[in-house]
N, C-alpha and C positions, 0 to 999 in steps of 0.2 A: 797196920804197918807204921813205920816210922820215917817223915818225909826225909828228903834228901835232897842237897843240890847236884846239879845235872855232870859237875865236873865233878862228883864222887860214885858216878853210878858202878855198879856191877853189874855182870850175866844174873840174868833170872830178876831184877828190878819192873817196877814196871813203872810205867810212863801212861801218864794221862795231858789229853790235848782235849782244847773245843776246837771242835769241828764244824758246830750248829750254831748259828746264827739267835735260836729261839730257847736253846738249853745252855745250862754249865758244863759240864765237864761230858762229854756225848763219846769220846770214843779210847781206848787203853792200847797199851803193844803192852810188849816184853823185851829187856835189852837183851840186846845177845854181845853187847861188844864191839869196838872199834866204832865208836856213832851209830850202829844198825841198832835196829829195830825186827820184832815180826810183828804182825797185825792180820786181823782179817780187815781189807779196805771196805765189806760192804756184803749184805746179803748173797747167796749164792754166788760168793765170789774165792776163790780158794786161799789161802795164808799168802803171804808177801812178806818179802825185805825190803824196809826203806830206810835210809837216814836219816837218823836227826840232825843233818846241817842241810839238808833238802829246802825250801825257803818255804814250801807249802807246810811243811810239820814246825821247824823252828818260828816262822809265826805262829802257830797253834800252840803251842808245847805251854801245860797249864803245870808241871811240876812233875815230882816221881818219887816214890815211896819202895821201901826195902821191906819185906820180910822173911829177910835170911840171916835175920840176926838174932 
């Protein structure tokens, strides 16, 4: 993919955060638009919508890359 800054994202982009304290880059979404995100939060846990102006993701947020182009 081909990075991108956060103020050019589109649907279908995805988004990489550190999440982990002991890894790099530990967890991905996919934008859907308007700040959201989806993600799986975690093992056995079902998909979720979150924001990326949320303060727990906008600290975390390691960048975001396209390949829909």
């Amino acid at each position: 993919g081909r990075a991108i800054k956060r103020n050019k994202l589109k649907k279908g982009d995805l988004l990489f955060f550190f999440t982990s304290r002991t890894q790099g880059i530990s967890h991905v979404g996919i934008y859907v638009g308007n700040e959201m995100f989806i993600h799986a939060p975690g093992k056995d846990k079902k998909i979720q919508k979150d924001s990326l102006a949320d303060s727990y993701f906008r600290s975390r947020f390691a960048g975001a890359c396209t390949y829909l182009e």
